[in-house]
TORMIPA-755895 format. One record per residue (C-alpha): residue number from 1; x, y, z. Coordinates in Angstrom, 1 decimal, always signed. Layout:
<nodes>
node i=NUM; u=X; v=Y; w=Z
...
</nodes>
This chain:
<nodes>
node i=1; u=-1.1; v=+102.3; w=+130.4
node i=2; u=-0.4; v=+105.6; w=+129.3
node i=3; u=+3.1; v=+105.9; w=+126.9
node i=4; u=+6.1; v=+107.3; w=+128.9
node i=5; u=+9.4; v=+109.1; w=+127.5
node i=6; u=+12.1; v=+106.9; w=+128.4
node i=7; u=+15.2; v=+107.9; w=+129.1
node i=8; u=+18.2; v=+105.9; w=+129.2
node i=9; u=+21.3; v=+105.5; w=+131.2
node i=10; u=+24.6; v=+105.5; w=+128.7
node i=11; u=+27.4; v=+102.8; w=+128.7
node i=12; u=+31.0; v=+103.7; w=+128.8
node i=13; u=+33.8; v=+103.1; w=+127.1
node i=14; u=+37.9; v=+103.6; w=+127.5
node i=15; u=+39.4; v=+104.1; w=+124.7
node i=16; u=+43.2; v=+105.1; w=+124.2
node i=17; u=+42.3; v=+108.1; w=+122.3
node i=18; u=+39.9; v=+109.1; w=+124.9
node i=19; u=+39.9; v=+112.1; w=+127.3
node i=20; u=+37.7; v=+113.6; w=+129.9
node i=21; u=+35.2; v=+116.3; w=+128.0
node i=22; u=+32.5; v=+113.8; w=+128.4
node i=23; u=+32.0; v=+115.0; w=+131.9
node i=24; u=+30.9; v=+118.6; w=+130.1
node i=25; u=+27.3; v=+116.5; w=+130.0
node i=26; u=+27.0; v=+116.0; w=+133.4
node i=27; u=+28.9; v=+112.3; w=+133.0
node i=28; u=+30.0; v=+110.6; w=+136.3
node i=29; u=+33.4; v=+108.8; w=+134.1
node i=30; u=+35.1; v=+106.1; w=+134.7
node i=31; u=+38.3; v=+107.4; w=+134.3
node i=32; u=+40.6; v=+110.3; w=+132.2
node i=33; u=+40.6; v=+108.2; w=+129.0
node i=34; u=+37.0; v=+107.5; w=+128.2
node i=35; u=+36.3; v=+108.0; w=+124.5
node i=36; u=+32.6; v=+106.5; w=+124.0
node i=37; u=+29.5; v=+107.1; w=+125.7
node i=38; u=+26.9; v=+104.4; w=+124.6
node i=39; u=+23.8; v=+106.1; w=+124.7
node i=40; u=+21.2; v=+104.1; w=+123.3
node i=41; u=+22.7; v=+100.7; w=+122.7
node i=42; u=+21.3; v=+97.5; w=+122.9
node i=43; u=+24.5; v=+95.5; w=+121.6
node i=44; u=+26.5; v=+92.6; w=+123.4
node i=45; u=+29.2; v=+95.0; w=+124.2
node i=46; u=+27.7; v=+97.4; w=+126.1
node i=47; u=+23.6; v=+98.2; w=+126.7
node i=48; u=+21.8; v=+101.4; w=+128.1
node i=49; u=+19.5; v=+100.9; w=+130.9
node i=50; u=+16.1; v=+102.8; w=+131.6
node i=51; u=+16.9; v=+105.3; w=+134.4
node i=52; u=+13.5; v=+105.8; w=+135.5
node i=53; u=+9.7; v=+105.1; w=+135.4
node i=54; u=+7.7; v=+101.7; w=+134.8
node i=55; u=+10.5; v=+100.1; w=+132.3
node i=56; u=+13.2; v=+100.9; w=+135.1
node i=57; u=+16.2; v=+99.2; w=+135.4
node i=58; u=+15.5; v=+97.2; w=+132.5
node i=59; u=+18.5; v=+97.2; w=+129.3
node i=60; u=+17.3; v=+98.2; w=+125.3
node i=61; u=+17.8; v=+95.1; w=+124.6
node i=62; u=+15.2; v=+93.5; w=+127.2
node i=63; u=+12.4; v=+96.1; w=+125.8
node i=64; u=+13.6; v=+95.3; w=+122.3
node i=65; u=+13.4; v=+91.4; w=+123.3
node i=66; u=+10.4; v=+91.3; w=+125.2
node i=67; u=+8.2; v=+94.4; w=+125.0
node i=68; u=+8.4; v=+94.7; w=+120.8
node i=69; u=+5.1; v=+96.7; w=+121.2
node i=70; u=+7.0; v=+99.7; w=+122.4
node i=71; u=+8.8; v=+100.0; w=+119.2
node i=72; u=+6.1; v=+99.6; w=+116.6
node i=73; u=+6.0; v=+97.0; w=+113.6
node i=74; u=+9.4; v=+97.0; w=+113.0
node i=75; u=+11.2; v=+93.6; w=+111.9
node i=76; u=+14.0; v=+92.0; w=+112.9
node i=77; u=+16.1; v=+90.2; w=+115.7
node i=78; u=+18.2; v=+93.4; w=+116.9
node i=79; u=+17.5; v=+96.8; w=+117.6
node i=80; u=+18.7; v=+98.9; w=+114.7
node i=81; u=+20.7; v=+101.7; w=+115.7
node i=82; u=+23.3; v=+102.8; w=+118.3
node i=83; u=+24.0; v=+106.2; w=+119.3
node i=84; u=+27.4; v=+107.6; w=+120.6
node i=85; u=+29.3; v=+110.5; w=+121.6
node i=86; u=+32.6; v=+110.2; w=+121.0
node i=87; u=+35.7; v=+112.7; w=+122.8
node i=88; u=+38.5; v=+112.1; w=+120.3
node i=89; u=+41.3; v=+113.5; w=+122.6
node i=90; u=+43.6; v=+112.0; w=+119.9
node i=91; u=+43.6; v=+110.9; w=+116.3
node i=92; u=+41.3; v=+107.8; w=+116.0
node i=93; u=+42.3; v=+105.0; w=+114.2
node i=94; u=+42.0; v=+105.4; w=+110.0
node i=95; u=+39.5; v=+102.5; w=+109.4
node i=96; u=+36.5; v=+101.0; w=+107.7
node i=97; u=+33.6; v=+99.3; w=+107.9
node i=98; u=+31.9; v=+96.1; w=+106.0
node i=99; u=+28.2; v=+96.1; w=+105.0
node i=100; u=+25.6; v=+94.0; w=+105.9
node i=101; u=+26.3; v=+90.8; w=+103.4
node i=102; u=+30.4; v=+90.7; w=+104.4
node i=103; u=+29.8; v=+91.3; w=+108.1
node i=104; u=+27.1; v=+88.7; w=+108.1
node i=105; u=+29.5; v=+86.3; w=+106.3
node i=106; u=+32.5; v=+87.0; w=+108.1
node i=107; u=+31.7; v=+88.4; w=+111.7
node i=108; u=+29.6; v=+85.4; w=+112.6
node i=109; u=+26.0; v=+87.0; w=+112.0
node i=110; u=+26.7; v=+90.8; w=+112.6
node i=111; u=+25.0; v=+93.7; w=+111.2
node i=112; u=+27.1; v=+95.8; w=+109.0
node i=113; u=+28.2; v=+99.5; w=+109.5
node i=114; u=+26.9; v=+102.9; w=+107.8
node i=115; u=+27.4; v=+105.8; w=+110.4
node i=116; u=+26.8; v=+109.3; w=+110.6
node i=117; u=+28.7; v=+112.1; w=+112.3
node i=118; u=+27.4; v=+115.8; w=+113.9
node i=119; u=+30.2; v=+118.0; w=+115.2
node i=120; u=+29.0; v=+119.1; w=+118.2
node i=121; u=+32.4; v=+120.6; w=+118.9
node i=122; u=+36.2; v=+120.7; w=+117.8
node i=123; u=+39.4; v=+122.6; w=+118.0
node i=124; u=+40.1; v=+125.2; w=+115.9
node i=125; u=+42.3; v=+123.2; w=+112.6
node i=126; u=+40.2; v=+119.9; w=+113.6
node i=127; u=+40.2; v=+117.7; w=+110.6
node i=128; u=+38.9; v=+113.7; w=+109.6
node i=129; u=+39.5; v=+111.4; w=+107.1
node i=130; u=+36.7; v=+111.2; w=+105.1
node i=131; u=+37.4; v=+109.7; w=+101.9
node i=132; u=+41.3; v=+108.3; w=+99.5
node i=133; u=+42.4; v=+109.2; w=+96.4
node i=134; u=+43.4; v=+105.7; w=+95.2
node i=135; u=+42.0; v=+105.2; w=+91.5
node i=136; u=+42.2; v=+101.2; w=+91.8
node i=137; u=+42.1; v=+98.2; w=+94.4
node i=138; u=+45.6; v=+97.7; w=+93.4
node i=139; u=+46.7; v=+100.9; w=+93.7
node i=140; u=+45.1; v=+101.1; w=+97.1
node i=141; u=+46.5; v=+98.3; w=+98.4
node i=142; u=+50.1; v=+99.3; w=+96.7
node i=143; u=+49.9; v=+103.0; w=+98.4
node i=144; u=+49.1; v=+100.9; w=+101.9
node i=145; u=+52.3; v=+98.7; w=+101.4
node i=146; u=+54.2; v=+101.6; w=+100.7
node i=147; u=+53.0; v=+103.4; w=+103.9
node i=148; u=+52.0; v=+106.6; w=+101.1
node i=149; u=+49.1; v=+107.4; w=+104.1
node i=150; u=+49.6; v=+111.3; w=+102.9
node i=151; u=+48.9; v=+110.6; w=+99.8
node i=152; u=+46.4; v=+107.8; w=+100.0
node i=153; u=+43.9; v=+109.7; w=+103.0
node i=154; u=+41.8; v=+112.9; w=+101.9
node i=155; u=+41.9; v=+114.7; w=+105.0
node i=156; u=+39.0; v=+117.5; w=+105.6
node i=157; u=+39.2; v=+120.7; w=+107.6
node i=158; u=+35.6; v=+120.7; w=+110.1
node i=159; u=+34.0; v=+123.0; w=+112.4
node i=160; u=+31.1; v=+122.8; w=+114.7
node i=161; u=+28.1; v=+121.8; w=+113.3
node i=162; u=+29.3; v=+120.0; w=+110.7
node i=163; u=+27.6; v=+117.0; w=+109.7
node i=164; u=+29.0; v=+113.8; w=+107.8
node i=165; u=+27.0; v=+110.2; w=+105.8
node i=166; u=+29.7; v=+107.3; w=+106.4
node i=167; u=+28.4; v=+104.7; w=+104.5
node i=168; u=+29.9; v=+101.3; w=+104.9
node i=169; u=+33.2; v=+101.2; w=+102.5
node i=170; u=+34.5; v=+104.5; w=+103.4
node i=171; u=+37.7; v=+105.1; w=+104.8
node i=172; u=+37.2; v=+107.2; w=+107.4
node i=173; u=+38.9; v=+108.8; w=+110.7
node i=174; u=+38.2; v=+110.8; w=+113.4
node i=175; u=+40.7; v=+113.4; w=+114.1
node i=176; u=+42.2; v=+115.1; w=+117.5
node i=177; u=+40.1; v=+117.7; w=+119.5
node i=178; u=+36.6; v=+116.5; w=+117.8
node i=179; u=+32.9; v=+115.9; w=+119.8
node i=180; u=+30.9; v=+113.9; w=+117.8
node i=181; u=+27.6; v=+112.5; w=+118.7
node i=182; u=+27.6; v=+109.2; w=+115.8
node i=183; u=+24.2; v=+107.8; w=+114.6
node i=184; u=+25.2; v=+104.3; w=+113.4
node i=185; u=+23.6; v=+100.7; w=+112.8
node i=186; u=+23.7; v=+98.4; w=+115.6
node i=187; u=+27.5; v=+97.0; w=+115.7
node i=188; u=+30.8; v=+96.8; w=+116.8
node i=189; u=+32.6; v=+95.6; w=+113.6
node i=190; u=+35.5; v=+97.7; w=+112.8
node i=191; u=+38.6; v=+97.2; w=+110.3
node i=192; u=+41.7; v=+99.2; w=+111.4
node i=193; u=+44.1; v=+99.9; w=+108.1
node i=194; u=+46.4; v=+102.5; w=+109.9
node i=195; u=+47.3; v=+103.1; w=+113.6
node i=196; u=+50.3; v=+105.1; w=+113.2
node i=197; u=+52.6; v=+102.9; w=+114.6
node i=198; u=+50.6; v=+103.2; w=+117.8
node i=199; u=+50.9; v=+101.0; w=+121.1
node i=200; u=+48.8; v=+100.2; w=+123.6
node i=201; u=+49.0; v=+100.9; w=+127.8
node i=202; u=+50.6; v=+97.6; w=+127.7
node i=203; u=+53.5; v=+99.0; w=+125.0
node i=204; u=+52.2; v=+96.2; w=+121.9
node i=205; u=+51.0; v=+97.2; w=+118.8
node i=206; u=+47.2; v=+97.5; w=+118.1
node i=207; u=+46.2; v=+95.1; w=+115.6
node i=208; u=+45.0; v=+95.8; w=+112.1
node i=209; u=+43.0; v=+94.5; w=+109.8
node i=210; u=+44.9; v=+95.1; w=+106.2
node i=211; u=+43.4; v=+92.6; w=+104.7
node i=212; u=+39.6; v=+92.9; w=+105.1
node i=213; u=+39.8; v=+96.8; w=+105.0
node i=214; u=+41.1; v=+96.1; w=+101.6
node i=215; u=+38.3; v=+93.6; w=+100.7
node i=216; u=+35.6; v=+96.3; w=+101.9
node i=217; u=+36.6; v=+99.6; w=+100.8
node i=218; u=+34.6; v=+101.6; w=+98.4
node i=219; u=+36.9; v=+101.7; w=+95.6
node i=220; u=+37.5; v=+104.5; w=+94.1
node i=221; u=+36.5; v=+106.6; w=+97.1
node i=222; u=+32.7; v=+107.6; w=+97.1
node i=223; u=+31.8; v=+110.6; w=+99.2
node i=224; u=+27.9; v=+111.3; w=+99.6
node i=225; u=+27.5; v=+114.8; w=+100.2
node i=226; u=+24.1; v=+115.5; w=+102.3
node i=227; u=+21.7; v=+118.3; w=+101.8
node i=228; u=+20.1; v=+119.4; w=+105.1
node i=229; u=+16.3; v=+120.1; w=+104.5
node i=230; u=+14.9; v=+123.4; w=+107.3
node i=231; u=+11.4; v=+123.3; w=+108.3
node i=232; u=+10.2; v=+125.6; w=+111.4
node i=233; u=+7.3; v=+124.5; w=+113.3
node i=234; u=+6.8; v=+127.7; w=+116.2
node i=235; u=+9.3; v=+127.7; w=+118.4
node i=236; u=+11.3; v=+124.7; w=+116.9
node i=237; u=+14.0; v=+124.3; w=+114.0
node i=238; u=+14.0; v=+121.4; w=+112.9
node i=239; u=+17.0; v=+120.5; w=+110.2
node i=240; u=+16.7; v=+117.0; w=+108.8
node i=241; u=+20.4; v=+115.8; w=+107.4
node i=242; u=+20.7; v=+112.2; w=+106.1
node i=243; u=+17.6; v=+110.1; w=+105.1
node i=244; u=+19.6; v=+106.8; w=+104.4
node i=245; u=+18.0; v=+102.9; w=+104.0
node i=246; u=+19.5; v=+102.6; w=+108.1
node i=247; u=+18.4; v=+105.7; w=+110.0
node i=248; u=+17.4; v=+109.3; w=+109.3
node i=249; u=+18.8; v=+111.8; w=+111.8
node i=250; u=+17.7; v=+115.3; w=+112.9
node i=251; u=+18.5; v=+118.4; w=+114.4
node i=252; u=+16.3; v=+120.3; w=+116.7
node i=253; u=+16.6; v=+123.7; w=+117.9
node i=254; u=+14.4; v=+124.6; w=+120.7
node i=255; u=+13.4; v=+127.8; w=+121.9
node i=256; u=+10.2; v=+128.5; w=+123.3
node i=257; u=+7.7; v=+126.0; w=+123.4
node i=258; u=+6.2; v=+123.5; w=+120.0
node i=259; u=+2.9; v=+121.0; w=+120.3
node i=260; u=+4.9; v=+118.1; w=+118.3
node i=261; u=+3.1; v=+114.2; w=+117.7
node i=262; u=+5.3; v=+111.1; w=+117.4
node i=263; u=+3.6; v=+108.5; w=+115.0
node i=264; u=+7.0; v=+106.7; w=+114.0
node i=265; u=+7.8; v=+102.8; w=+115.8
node i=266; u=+9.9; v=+105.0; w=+118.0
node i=267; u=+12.1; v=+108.4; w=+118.0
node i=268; u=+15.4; v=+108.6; w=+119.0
node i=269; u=+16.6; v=+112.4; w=+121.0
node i=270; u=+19.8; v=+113.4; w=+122.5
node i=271; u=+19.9; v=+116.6; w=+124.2
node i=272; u=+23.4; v=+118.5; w=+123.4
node i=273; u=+23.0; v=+121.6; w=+125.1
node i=274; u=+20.5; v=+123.2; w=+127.0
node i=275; u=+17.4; v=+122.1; w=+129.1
node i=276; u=+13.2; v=+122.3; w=+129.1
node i=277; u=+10.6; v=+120.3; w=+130.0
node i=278; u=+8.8; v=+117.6; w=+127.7
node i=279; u=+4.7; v=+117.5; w=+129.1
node i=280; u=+2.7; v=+114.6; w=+127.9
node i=281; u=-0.9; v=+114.4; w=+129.4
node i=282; u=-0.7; v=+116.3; w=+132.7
node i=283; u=+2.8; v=+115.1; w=+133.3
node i=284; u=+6.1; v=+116.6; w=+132.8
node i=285; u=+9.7; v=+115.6; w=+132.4
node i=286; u=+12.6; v=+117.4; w=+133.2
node i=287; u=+15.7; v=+117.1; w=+130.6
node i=288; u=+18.7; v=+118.7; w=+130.6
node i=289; u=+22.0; v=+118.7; w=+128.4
node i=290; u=+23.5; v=+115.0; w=+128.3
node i=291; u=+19.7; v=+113.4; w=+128.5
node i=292; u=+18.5; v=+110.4; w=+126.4
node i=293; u=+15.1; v=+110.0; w=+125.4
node i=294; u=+13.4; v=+107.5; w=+123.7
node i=295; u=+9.9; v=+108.2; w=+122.5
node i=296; u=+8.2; v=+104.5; w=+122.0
node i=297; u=+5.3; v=+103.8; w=+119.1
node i=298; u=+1.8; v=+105.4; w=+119.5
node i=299; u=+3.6; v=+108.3; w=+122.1
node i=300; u=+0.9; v=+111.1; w=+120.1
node i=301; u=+1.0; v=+114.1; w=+121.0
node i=302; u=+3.3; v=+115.9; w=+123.3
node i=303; u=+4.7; v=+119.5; w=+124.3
node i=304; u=+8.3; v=+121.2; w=+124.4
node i=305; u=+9.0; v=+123.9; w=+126.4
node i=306; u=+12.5; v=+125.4; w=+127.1
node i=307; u=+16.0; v=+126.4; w=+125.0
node i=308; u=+17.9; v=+123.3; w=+123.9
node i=309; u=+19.5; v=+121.5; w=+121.2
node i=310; u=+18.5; v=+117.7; w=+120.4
node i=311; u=+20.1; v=+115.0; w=+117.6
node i=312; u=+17.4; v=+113.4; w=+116.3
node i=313; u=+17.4; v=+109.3; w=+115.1
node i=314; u=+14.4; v=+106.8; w=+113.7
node i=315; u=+14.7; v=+104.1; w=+111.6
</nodes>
């Protein structure tokens, strides 16, 4: 049976921060406060489902599960990665992630967390957290106690098109007004250390997780600064940002048409603006702006025609 591009319906996810410019891709939301779209996912929480075509109807999780040959040679008991975009209508919580030994230790068998961020858009003065200036664990955890959070957080002006490595360990936050689409491992596991005294819809506090943020963080702070690598093949741009043990992850900039062959266990595209057509054999698929696509193992060769801008994942 000849390989097909599959493209997968997202999962969504309200989130008190959340707003409504996820609808900009064409998103049917479920309501004014939805913060995370889910788009290739095949965790507990929340799974994508094939839209379309012979796998139809069927989650990640279920390919991943019982149809392994799609994804190449690949080990393990869980798909690797999970790909959001999140609308950050107000600050996120400041917060941190374990690696794969403490969250395998403590969060009964899950998969720790490095991340990556591309700024698809943002208000003008948009900042994160990316990064503290505590010299020591103790000093860290005094500057917490003493609620010093200015002091404590290095906080980083961005812009469109930025792009951020979030290894497991750093402290991190997104801020107000930011579009991020976030290439991450596969899991949920996430240590708040400041809410700003936030509540939620039902007026408590949110709960925090002091104790094993302290336990995790990369202390002192280590920031890896990435070097995006430009190749042009025709009428594609392609700009390769983070090669990382976990995922490496791409842009492409498409305009005009590029012959292109997939020999990876499978390749990971979101479509963040535009639209074209992606011809494979003597068939052709639409995609447009807001589009998921996985490309499964052995695709081979395969065309691009059209003016569009894609984040690019594999493991």
């Amino acid at each position: 049976m000849e390989k097909e591009p599959l493209f997968f319906e997202p999962v969504f996810k309200e989130r008190i921060w959340g707003g409504d410019r996820l609808r900009t891709f064409g998103y049917q939301l479920p309501s004014e406060q939805t913060g995370e779209c889910w788009a290739f996912s095949a965790h507990p929480n929340g799974q994508s489902i094939v839209r379309e075509g012979n796998f139809k109807g069927f989650t990640l999780g279920h390919l991943w599960k019982y149809h392994r040959g799609l994804f190449g040679h690949i080990e393990g008991d869980r798909f690797p990665l999970l790909t959001k975009i999140l609308d950050a209508n107000q600050d996120l919580s400041v917060q941190v992630h374990p690696d794969d030994d403490y969250a395998n230790k403590y969060e009964d068998g899950e998969l720790g967390k490095t991340e990556c961020w591309y700024i698809i858009d943002c208000e003008e003065g948009a900042e994160i957290v990316y990064g503290h200036n505590a010299g020591s664990r103790n000093e860290f955890e005094q500057m917490i106690q003493d609620g010093k959070w200015n002091d404590l957080l290095r906080r980083v002006p961005i812009k469109p098109g930025d792009f951020y490595f979030v290894p497991s360990g750093t402290i991190h936050a997104i801020g107000k007004g930011t579009l991020i689409l976030e290439t991450q491992q596969n899991s949920d596991t996430t240590y708040r250390v400041y809410d700003y005294n936030r509540r939620d819809r039902d007026g408590n506090m949110r709960d925090l997780h002091v104790e094993a943020s302290i336990a995790v963080a990369a202390i002192p702070s280590v920031v890896r600064e990435t070097k995006p690598v430009i190749n042009i093949k025709d009428g594609l741009k392609i700009t390769r940002y983070v090669q990382s043990n976990y995922f490496t992850v791409s842009k492409w900039e498409l305009e005009g048409e590029v012959t292109l062959n997939h020999s990876l266990p499978f390749k990971l595209l979101s479509v963040i603006t535009g639209e074209g057509v992606l011809e494979k054999s003597e068939t052709s698929y639409h995609f447009k702006k807001g589009d998921h696509i996985l490309l499964p193992f052995e695709f081979g060769q395969f065309k691009l025609y059209g003016k569009a801008e894609f984040i690019i994942s594999h493991v």
